[in-house]
MIMAR-229294 format. One record per residue: residue number from 0; residue in three letters; chain; x, y, z of N, C-alpha, C in turn. Coordinates in steps of 0.2 Angstrom, whole numbers, m for minus. Layout:
<dotor resi="NUM" resn="ALA" chain="A" n_u="X" n_v="Y" n_w="Z" ca_u="X" ca_v="Y" ca_w="Z" c_u="X" c_v="Y" c_w="Z"/>
...
This chain:
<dotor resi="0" resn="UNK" chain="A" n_u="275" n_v="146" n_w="183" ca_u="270" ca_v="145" ca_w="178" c_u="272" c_v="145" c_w="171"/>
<dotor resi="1" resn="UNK" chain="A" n_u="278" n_v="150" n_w="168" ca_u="276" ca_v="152" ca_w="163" c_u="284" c_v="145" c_w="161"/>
<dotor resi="2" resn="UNK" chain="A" n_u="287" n_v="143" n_w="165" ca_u="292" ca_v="138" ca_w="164" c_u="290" c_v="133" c_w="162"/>
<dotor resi="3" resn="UNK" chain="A" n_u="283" n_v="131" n_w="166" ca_u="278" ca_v="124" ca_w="167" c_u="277" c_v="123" c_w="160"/>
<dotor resi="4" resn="UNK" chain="A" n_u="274" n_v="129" n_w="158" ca_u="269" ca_v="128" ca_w="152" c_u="275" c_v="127" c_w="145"/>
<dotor resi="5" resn="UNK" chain="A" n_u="280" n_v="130" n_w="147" ca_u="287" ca_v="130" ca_w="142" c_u="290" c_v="122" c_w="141"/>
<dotor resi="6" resn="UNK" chain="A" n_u="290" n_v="120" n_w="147" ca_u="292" ca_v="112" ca_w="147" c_u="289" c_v="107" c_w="146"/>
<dotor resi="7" resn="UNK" chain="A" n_u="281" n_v="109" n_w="146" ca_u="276" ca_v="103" ca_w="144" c_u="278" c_v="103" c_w="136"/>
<dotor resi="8" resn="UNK" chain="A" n_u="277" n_v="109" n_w="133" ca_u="277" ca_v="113" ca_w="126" c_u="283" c_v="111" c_w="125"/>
<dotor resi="9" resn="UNK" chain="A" n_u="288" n_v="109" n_w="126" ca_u="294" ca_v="107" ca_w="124" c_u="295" c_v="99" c_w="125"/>
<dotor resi="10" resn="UNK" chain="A" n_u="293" n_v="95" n_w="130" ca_u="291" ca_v="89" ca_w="130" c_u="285" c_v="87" c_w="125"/>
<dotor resi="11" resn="UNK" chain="A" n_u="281" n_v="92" n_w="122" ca_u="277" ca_v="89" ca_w="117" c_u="281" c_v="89" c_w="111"/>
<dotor resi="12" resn="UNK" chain="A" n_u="284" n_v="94" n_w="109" ca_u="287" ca_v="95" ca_w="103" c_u="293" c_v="91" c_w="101"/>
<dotor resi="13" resn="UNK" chain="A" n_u="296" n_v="88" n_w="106" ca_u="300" ca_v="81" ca_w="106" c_u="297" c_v="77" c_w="104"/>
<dotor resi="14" resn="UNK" chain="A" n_u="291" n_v="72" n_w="108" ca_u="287" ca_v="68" ca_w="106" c_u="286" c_v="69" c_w="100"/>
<dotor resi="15" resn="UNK" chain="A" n_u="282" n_v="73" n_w="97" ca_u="279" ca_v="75" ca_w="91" c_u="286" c_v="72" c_w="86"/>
<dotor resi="16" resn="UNK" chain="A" n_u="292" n_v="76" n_w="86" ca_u="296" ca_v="74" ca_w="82" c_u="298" c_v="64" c_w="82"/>
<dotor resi="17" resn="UNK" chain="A" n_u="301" n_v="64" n_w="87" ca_u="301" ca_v="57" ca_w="89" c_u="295" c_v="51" c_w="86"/>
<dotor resi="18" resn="UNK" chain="A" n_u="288" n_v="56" n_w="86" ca_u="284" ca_v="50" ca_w="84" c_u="286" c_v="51" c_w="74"/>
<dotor resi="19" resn="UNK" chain="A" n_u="287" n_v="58" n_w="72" ca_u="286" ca_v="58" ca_w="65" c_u="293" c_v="53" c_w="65"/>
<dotor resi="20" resn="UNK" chain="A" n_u="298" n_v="54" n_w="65" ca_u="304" ca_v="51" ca_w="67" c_u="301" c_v="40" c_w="67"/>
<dotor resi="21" resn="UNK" chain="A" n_u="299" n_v="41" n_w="71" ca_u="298" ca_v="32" ca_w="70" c_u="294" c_v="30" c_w="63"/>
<dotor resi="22" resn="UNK" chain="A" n_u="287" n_v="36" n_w="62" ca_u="283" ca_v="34" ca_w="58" c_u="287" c_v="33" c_w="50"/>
<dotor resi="23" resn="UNK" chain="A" n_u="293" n_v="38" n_w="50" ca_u="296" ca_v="38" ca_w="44" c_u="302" c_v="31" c_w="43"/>
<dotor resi="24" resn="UNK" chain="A" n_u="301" n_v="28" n_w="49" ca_u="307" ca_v="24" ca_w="46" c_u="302" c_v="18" c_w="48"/>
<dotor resi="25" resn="UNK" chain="A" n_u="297" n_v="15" n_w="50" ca_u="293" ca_v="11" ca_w="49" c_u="289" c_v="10" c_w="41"/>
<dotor resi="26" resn="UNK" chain="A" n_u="290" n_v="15" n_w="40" ca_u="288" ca_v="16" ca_w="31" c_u="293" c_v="16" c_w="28"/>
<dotor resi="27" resn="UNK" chain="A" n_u="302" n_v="17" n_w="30" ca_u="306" ca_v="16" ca_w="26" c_u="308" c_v="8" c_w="28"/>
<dotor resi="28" resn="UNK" chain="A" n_u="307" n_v="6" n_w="32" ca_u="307" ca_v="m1" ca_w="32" c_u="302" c_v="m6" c_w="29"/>
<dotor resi="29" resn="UNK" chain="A" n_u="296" n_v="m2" n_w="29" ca_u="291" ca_v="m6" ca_w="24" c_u="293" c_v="m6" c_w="17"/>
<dotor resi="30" resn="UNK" chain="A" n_u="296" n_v="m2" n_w="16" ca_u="297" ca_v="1" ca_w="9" c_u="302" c_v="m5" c_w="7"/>
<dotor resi="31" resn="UNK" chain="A" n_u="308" n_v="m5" n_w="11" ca_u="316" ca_v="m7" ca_w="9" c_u="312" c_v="m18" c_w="9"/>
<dotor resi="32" resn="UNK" chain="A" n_u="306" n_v="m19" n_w="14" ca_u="306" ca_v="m26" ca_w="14" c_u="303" c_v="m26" c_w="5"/>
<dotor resi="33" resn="UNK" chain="A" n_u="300" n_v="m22" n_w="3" ca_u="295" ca_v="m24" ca_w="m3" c_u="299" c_v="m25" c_w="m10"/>
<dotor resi="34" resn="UNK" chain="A" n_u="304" n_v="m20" n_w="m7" ca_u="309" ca_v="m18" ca_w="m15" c_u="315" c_v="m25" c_w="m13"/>
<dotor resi="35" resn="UNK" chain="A" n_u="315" n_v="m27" n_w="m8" ca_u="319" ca_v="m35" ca_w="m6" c_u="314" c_v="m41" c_w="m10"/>
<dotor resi="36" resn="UNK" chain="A" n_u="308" n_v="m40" n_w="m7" ca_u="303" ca_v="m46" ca_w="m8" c_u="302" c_v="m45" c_w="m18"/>
């Protein structure tokens, strides 16, 4: 039980990073087309 809730908890904490992780580089990529354009 207390493994289960540890892995979910650690499978969230991945995602979460992973998503901050894309959201920063679709904003660095927004950013690099405007300072091109």
């Amino acid at each position: 039980m207390i493994t289960k809730v540890l892995n979910s908890n650690k499978a969230g904490v991945v995602g979460a990073i992973e998503l901050m992780e894309q959201n920063y580089f679709l904003r660095f990529r927004d950013h690099s087309q405007k300072v091109l354009d």
